[in-house]
py3Dmol code that shows the C-alpha trace and the ligand (Angstrom):
import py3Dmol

protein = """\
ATOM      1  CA  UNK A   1     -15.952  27.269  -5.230  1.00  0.00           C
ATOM      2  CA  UNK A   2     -15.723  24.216  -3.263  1.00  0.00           C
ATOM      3  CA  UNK A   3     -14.185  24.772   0.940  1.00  0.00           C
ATOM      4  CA  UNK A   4     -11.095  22.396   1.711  1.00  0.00           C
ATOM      5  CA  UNK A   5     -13.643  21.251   4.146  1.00  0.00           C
ATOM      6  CA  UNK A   6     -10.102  20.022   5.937  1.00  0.00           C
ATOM      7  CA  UNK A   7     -10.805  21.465   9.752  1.00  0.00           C
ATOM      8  CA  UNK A   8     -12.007  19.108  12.561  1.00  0.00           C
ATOM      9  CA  UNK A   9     -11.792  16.266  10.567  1.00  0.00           C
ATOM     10  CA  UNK A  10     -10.074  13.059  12.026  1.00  0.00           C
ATOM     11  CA  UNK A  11      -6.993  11.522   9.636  1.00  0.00           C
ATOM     12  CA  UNK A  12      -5.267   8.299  11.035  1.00  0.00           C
ATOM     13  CA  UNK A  13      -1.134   8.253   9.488  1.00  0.00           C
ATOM     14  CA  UNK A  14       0.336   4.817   9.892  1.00  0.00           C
ATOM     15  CA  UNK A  15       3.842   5.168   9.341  1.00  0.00           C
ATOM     16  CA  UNK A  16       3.537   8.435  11.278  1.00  0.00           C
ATOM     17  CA  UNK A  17       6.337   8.147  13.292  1.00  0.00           C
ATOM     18  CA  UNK A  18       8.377   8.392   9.999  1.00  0.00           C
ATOM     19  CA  UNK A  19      10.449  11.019   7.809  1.00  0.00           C
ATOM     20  CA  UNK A  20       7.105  11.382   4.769  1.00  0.00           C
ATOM     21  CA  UNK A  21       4.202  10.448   7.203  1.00  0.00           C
ATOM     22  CA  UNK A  22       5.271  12.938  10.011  1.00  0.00           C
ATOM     23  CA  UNK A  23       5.663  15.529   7.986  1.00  0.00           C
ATOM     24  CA  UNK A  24       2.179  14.389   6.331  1.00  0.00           C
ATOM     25  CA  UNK A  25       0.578  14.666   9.395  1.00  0.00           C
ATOM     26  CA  UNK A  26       1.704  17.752  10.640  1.00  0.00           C
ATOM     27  CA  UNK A  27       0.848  19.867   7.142  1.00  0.00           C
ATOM     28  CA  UNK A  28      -2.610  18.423   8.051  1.00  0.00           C
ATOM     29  CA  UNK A  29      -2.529  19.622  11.585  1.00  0.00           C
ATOM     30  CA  UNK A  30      -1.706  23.129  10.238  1.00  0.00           C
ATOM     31  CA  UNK A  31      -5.260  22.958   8.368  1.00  0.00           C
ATOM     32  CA  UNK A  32      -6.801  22.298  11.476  1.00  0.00           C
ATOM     33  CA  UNK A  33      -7.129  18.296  11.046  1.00  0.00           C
ATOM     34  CA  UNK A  34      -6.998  15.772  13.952  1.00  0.00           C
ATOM     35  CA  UNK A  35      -4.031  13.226  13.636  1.00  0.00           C
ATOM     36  CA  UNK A  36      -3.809   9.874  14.823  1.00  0.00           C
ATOM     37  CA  UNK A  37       0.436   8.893  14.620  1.00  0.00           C
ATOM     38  CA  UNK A  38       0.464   5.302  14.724  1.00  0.00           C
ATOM     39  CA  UNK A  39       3.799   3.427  14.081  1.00  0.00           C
ATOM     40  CA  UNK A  40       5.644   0.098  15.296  1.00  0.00           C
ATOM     41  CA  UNK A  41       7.624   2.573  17.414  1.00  0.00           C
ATOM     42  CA  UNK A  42       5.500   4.269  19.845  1.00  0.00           C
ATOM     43  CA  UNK A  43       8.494   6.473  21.009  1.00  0.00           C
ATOM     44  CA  UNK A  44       8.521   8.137  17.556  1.00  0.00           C
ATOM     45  CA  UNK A  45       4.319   8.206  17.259  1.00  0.00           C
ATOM     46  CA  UNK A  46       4.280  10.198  20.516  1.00  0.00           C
ATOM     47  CA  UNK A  47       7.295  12.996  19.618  1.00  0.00           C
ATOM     48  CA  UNK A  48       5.254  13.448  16.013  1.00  0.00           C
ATOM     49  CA  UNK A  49       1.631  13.786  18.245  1.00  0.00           C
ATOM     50  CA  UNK A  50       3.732  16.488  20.724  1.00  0.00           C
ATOM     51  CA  UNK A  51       5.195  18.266  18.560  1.00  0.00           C
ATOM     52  CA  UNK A  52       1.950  18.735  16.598  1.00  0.00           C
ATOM     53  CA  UNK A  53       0.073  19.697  19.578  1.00  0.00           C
ATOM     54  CA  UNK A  54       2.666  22.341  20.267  1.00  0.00           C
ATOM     55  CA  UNK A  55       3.321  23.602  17.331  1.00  0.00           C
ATOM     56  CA  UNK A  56      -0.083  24.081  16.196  1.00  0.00           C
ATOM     57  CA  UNK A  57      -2.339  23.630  18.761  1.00  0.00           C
ATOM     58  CA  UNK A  58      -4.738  20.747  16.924  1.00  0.00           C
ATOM     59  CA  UNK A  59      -5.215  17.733  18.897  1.00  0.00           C
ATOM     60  CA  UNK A  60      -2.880  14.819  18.356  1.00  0.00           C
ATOM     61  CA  UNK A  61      -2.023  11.379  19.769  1.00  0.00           C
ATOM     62  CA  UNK A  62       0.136   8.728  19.260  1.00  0.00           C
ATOM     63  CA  UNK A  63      -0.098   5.189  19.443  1.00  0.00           C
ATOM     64  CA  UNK A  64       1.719   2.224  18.723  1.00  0.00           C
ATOM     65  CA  UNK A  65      -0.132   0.012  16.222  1.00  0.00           C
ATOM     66  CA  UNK A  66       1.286  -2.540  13.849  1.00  0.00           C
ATOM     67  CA  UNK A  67      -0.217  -2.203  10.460  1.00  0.00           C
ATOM     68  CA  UNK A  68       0.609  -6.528  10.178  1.00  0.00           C
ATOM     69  CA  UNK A  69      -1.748  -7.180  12.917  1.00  0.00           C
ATOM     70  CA  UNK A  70      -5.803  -6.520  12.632  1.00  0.00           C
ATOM     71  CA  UNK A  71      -6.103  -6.570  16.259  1.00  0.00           C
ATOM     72  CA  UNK A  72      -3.540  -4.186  17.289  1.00  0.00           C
ATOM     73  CA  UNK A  73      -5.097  -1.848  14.434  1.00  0.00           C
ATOM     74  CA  UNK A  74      -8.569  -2.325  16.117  1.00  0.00           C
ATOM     75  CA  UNK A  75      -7.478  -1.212  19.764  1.00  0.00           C
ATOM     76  CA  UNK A  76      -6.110   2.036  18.300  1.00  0.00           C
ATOM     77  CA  UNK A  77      -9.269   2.509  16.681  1.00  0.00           C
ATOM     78  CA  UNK A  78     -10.898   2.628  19.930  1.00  0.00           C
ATOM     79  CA  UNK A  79      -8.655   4.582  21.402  1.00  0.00           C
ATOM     80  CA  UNK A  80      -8.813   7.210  18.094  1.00  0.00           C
ATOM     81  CA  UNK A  81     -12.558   7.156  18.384  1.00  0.00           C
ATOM     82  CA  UNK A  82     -12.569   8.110  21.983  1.00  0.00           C
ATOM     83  CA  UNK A  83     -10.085  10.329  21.815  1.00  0.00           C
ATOM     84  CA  UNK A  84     -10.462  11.969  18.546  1.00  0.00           C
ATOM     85  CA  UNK A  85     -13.287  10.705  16.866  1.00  0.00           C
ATOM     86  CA  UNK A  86     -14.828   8.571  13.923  1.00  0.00           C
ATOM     87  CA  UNK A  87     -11.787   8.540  11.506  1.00  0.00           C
ATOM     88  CA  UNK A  88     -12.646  10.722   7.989  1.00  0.00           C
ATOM     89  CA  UNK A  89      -9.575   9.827   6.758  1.00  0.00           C
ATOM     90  CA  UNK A  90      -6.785   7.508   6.461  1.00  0.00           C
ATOM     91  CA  UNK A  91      -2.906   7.908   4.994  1.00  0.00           C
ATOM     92  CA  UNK A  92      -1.413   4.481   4.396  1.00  0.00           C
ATOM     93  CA  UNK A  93       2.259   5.759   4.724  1.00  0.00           C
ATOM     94  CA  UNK A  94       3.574   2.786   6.530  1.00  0.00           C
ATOM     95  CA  UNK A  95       6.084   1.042   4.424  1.00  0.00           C
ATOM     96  CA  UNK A  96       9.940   0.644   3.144  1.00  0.00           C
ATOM     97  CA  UNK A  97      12.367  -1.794   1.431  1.00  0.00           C
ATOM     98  CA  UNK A  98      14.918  -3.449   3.293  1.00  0.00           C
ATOM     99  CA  UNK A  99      18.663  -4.748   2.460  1.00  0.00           C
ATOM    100  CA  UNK A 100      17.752  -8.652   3.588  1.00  0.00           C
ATOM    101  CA  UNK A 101      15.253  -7.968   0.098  1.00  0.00           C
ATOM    102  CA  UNK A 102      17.601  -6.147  -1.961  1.00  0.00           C
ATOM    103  CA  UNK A 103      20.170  -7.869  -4.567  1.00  0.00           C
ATOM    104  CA  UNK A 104      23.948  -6.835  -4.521  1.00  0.00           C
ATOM    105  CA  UNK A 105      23.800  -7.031  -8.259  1.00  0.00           C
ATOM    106  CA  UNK A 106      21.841  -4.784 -10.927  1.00  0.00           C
ATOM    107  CA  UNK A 107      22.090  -7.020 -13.579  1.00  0.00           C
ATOM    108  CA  UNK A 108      23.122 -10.806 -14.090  1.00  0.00           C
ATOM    109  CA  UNK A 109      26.296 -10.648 -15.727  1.00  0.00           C
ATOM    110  CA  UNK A 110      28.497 -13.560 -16.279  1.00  0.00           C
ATOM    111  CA  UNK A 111      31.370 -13.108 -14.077  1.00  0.00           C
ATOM    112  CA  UNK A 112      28.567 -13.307 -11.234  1.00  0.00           C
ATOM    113  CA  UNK A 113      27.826 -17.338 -12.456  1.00  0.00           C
ATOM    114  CA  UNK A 114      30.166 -18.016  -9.313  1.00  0.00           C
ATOM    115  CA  UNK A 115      28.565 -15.555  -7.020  1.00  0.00           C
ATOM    116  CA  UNK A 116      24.469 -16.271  -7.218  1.00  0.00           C
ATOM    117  CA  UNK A 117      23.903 -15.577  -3.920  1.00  0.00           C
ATOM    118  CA  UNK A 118      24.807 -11.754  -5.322  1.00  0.00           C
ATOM    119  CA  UNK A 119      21.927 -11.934  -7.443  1.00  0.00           C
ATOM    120  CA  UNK A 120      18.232 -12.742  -8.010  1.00  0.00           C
ATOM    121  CA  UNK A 121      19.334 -16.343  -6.920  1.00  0.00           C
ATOM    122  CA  UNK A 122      20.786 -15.070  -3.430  1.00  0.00           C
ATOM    123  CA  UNK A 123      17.191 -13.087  -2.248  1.00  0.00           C
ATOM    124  CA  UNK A 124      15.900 -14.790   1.403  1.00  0.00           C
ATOM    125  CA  UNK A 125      12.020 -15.629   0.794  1.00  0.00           C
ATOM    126  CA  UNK A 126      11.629 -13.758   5.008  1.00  0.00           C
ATOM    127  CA  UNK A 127      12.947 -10.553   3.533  1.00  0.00           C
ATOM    128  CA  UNK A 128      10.947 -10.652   0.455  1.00  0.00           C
ATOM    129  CA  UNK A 129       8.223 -11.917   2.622  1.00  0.00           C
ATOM    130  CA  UNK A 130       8.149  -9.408   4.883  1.00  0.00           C
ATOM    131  CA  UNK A 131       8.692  -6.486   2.936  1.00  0.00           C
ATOM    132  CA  UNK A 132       5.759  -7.575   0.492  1.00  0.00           C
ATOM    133  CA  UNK A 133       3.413  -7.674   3.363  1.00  0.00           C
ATOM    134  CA  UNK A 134       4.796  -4.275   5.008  1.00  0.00           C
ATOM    135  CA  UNK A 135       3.707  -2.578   1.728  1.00  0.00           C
ATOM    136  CA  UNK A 136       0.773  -4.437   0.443  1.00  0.00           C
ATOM    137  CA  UNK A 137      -0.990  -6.128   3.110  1.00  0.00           C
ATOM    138  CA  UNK A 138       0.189  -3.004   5.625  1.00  0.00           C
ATOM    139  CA  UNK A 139      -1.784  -1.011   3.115  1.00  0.00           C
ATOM    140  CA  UNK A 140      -5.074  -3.206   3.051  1.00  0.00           C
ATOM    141  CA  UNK A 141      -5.529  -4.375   6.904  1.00  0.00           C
ATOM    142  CA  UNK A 142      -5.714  -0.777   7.971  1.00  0.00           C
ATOM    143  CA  UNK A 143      -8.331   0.740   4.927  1.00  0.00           C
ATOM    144  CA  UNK A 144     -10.396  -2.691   6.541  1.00  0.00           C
ATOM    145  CA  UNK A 145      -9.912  -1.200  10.190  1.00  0.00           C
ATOM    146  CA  UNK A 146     -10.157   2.354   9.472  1.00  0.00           C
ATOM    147  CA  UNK A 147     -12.783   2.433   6.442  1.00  0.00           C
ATOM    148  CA  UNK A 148     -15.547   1.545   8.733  1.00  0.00           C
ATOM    149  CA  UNK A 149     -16.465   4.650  10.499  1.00  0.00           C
ATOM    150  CA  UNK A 150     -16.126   6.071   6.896  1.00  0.00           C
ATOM    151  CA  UNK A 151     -18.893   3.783   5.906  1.00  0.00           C
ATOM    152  CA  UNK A 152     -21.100   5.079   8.403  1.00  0.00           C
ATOM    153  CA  UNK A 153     -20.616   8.833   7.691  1.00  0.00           C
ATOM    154  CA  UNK A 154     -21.114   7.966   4.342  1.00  0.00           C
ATOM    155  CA  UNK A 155     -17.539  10.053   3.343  1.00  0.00           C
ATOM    156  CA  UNK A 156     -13.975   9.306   3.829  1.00  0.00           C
ATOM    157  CA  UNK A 157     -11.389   9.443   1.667  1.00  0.00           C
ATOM    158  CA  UNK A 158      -8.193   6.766   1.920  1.00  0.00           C
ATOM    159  CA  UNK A 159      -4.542   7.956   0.445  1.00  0.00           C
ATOM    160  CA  UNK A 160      -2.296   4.959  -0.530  1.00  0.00           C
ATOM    161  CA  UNK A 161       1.524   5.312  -0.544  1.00  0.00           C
ATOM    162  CA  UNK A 162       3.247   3.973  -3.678  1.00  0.00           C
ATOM    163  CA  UNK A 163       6.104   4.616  -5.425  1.00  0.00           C
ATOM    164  CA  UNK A 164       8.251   5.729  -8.687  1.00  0.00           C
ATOM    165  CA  UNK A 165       9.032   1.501  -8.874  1.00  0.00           C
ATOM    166  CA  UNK A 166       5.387   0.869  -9.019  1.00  0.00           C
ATOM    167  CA  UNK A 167       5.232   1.642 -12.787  1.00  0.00           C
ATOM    168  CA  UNK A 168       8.825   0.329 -13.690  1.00  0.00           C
ATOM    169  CA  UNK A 169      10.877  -1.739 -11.352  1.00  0.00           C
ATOM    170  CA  UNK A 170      13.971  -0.590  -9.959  1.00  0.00           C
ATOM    171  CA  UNK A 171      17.099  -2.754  -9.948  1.00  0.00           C
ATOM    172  CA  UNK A 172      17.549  -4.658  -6.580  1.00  0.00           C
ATOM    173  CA  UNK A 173      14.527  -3.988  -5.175  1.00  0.00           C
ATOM    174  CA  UNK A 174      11.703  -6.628  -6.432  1.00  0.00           C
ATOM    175  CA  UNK A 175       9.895  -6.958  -3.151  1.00  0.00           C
ATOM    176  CA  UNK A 176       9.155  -3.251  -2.799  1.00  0.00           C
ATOM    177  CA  UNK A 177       8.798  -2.932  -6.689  1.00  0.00           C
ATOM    178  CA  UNK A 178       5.906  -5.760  -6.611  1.00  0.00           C
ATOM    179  CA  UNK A 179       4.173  -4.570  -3.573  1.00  0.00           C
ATOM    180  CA  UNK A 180       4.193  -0.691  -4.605  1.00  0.00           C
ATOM    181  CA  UNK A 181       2.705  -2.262  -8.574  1.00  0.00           C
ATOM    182  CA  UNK A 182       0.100  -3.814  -6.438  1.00  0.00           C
ATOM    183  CA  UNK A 183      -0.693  -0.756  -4.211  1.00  0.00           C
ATOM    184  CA  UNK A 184      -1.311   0.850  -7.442  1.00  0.00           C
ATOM    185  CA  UNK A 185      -3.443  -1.886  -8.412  1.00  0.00           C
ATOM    186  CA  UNK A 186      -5.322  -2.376  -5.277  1.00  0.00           C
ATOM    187  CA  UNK A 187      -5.786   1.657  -5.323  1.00  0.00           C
ATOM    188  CA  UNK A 188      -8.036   0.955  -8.299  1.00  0.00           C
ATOM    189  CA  UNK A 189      -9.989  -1.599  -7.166  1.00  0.00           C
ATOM    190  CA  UNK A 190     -10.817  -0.656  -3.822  1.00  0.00           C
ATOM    191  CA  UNK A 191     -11.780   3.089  -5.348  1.00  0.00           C
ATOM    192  CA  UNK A 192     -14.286   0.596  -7.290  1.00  0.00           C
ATOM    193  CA  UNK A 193     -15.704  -1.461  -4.857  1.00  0.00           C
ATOM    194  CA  UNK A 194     -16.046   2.108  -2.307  1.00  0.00           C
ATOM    195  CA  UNK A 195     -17.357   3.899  -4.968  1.00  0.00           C
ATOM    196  CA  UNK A 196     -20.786   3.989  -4.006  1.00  0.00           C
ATOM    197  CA  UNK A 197     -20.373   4.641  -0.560  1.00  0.00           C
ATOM    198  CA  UNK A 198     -19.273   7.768  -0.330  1.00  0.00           C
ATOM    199  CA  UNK A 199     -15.394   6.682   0.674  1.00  0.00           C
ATOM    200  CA  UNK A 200     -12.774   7.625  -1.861  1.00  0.00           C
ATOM    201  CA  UNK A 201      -9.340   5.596  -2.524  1.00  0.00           C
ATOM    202  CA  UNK A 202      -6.153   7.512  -3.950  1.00  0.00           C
ATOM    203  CA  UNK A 203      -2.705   7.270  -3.812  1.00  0.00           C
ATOM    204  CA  UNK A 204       0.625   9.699  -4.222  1.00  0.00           C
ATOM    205  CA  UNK A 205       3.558   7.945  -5.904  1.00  0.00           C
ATOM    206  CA  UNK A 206       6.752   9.830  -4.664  1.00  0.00           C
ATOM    207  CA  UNK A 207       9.671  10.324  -6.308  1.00  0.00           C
ATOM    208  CA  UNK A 208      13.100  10.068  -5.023  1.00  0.00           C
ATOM    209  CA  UNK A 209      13.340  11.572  -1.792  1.00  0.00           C
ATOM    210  CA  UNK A 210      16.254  11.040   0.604  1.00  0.00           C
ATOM    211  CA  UNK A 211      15.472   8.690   3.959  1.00  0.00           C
ATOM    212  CA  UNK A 212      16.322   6.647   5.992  1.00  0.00           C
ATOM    213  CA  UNK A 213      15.389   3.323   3.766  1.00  0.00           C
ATOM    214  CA  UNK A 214      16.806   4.137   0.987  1.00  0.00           C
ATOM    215  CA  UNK A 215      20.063   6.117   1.958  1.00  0.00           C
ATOM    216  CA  UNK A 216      22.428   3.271   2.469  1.00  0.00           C
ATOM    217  CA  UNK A 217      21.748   3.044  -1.783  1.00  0.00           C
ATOM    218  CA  UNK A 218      21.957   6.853  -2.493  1.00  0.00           C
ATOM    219  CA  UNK A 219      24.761   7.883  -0.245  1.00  0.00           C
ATOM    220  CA  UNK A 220      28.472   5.969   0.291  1.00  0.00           C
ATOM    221  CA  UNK A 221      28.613   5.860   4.051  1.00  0.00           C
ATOM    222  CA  UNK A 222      32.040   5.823   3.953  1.00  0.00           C
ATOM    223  CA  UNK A 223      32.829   8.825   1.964  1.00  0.00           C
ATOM    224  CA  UNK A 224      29.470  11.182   2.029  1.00  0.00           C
ATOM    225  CA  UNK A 225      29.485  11.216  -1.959  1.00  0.00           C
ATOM    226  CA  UNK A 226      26.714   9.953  -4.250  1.00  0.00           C
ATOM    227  CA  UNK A 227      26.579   6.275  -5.287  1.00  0.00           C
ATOM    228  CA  UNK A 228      26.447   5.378  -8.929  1.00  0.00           C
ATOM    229  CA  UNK A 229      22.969   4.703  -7.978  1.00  0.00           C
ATOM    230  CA  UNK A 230      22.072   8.357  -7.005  1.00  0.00           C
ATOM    231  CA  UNK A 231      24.060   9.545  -9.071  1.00  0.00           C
ATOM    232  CA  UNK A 232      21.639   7.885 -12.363  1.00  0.00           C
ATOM    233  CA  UNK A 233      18.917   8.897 -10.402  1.00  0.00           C
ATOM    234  CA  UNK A 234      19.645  12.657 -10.142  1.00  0.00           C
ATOM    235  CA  UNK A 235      20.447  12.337 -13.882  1.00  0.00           C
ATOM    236  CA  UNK A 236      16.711  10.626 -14.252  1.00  0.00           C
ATOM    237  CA  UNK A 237      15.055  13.437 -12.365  1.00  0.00           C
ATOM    238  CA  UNK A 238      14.274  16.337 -15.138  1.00  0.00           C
ATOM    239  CA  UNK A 239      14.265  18.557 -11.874  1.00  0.00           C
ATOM    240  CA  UNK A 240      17.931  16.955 -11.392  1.00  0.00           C
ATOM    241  CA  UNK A 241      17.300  17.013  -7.447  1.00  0.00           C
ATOM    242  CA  UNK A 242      15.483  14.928  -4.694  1.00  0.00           C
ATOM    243  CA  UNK A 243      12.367  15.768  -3.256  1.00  0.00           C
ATOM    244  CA  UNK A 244      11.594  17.033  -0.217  1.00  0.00           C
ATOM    245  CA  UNK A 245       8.981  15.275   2.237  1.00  0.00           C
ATOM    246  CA  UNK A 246       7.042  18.845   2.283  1.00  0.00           C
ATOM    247  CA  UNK A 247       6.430  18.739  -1.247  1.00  0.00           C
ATOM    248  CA  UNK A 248       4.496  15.578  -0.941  1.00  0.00           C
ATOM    249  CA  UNK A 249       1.446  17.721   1.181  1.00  0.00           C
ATOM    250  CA  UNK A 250       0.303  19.622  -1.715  1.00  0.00           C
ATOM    251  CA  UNK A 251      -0.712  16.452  -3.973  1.00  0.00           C
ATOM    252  CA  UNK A 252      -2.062  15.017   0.061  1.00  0.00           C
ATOM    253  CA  UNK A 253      -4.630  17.444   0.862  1.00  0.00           C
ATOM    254  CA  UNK A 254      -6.074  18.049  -2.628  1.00  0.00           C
ATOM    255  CA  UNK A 255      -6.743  14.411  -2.892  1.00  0.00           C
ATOM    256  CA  UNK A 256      -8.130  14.214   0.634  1.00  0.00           C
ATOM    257  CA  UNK A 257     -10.249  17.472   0.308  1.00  0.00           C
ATOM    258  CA  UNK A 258     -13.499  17.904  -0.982  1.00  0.00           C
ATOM    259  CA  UNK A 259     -11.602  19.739  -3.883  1.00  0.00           C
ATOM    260  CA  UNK A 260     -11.119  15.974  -5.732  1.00  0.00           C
ATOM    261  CA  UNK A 261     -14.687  15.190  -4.373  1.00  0.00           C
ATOM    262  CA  UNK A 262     -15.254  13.297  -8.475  1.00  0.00           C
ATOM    263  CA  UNK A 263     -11.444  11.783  -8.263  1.00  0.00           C
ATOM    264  CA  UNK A 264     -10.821   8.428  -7.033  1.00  0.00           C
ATOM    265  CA  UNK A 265      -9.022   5.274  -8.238  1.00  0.00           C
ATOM    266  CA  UNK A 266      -5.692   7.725  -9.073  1.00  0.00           C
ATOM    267  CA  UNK A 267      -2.372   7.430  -8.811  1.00  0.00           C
ATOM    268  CA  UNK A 268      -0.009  10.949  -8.725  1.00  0.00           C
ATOM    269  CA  UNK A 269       3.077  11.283  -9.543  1.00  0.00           C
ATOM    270  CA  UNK A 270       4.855  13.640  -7.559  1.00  0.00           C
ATOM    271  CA  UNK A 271       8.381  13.296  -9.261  1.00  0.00           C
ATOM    272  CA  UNK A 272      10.294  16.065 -10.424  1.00  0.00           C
ATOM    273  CA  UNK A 273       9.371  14.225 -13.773  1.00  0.00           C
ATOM    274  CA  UNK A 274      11.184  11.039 -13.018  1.00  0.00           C
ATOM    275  CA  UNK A 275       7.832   9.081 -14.660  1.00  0.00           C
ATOM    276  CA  UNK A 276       7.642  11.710 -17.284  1.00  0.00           C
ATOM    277  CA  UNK A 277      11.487  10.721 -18.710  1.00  0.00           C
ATOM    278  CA  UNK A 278      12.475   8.751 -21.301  1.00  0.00           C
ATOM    279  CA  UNK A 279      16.376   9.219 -20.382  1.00  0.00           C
ATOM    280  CA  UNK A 280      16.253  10.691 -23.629  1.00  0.00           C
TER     281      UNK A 280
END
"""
ligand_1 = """\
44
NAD
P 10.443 5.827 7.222
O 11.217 4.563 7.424
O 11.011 7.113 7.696
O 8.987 5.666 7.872
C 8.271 4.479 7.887
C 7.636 4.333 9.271
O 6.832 3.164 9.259
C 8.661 4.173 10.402
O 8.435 5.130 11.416
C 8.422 2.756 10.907
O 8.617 2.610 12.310
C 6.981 2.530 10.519
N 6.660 1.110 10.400
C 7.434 0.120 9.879
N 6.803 -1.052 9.987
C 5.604 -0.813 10.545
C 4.507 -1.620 10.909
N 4.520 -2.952 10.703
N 3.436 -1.041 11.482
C 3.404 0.297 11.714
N 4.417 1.112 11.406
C 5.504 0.560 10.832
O 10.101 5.847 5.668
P 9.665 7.025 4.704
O 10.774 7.248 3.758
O 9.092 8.162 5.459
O 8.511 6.286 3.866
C 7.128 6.436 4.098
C 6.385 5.808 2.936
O 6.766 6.438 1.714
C 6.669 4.320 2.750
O 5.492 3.666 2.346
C 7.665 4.311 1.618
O 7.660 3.098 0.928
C 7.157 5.456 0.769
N 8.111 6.045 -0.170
C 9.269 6.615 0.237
C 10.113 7.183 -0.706
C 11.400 7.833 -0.321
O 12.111 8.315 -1.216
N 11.727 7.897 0.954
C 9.780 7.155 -2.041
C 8.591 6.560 -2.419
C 7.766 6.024 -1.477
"""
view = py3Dmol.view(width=600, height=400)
view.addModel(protein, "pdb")
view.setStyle({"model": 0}, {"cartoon": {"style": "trace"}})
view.addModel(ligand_1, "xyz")
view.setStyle({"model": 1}, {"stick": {}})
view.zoomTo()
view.show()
């Protein structure tokens, strides 16, 4: 039987600061793995890195980086590979929608000819723009940064983070939808183009799980309740319930671990059976 072969190594989260990515990181700490937190908001990088250190005693920092900016991705590299070491691996978790990217509408109906601007018509090219590159180009800057020291060691292993709208687009959402289709896309080729060097490229396409970027669509503010919205999407779910960020580290460390040592160019599902679901 092939070992984990988790302990010591070093695993750099972006995103870390985050609901998924912090809980990522620490089920990776409790196997005895070195985390690097980095996030946009250092604040939330360093609780994630303290509370890991405390609670499980594995060395942790973290940093502010900005996954949008190669040089700001290089300096926490050197500071990782002083602190910590040459990276092993790498969890691309930074990412989200946003509303300025997000239609009013579902569908183009004709009592809405007078009201574009609620519709595909009405989308600002910054918020698409900017929540394409979070996802996509946040994904690809740091596997450039990060892959490197994997290159040397010969091993590494890089875990994109897509998404349920990666195979079918959700309603509203066309920014996120085309940037998680081309993480899935990019997944593959970069698993290619590694393959002979030892460095393996997966991702984990979650299901519905309730955060902070998508709650203002799931819950009515106002009155606590499901929106129509979560509502279809509970009824989409076979499980018929969210997930819960801890049930995304399973699916993490097998595709990290020496356990999927032939696996690489993947994308899993980790769903309640959302992708698995006709409706019917
Ligand atoms: P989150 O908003 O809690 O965490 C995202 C983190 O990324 C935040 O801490 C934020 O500060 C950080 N960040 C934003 N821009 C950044 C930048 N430019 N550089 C560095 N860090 C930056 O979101 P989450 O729900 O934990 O999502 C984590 C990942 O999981 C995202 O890629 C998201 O698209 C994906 N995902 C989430 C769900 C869900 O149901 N929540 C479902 C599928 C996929």
């Amino acid at each position: 039987m092939i070992p984990l072969n988790l302990k010591d190594k070093v695993a750099v989260i972006t995103g870390g600061g985050g609901v998924l990515c912090s809980t990522m990181a620490k089920s990776l700490a409790s196997q005895g793995v070195k985390t690097a937190i980095l996030d946009l908001n250092l604040e939330a990088a360093e609780k994630v890195a303290s509370e890991i250190t405390q609670e499980f005693g594995t060395k942790s920092i973290g940093l502010s980086a900005n996954v949008l900016d190669k040089a700001s991705l290089e300096n926490a590299k050197e500071e990782i590979n002083k602190t910590l070491g040459p990276v092993d691996y790498l969890v691309n978790g930074a990412g989200g929608n946003a509303a300025s990217a997000t239609t009013k509408a579902e569908f183009l109906t004709e009592d809405l000819f007078d009201k574009l601007e609620d519709t595909f018509f009405g989308l600002q090219m910054e918020g698409f723009d900017k929540v394409f590159a979070l996802n996509f180009q946040g994904t690809l800057l740091p596997s450039m940064v990060f892959a490197k020291d994997m290159l040397e060691k010969k091993a590494g292993s890089i875990i994109n983070v897509s998404s349920m709208n990666s195979y079918t687009p959700l309603t509203k959402i066309p920014a996120y939808s085309a940037a998680k289709a081309a993480i899935n896309n990019f997944t593959q080729w970069l698993a290619v183009h590694f393959a002979k060097t030892g460095i393996r490229v997966n991702a984990i396409a979650p299901g519905f799980l309730l955060t902070n970027q998508n709650r203002f669509l799931l819950i009515d503010e106002k009155t606590g309740e499901a929106t129509p919205r979560g509502e279809k999407i509970i009824r989409n779910t076979p499980m018929e319930r969210y997930g819960e960020p801890e049930e995304l580290c399973g699916t993490l460390m097998y595709l990290l671990s020496d356990w999927s040592n032939f696996i690489t160019g993947v994308v899993v599902p980790v769903d309640g059976g959302f992708s698995a679901y006709s409706g019917v």
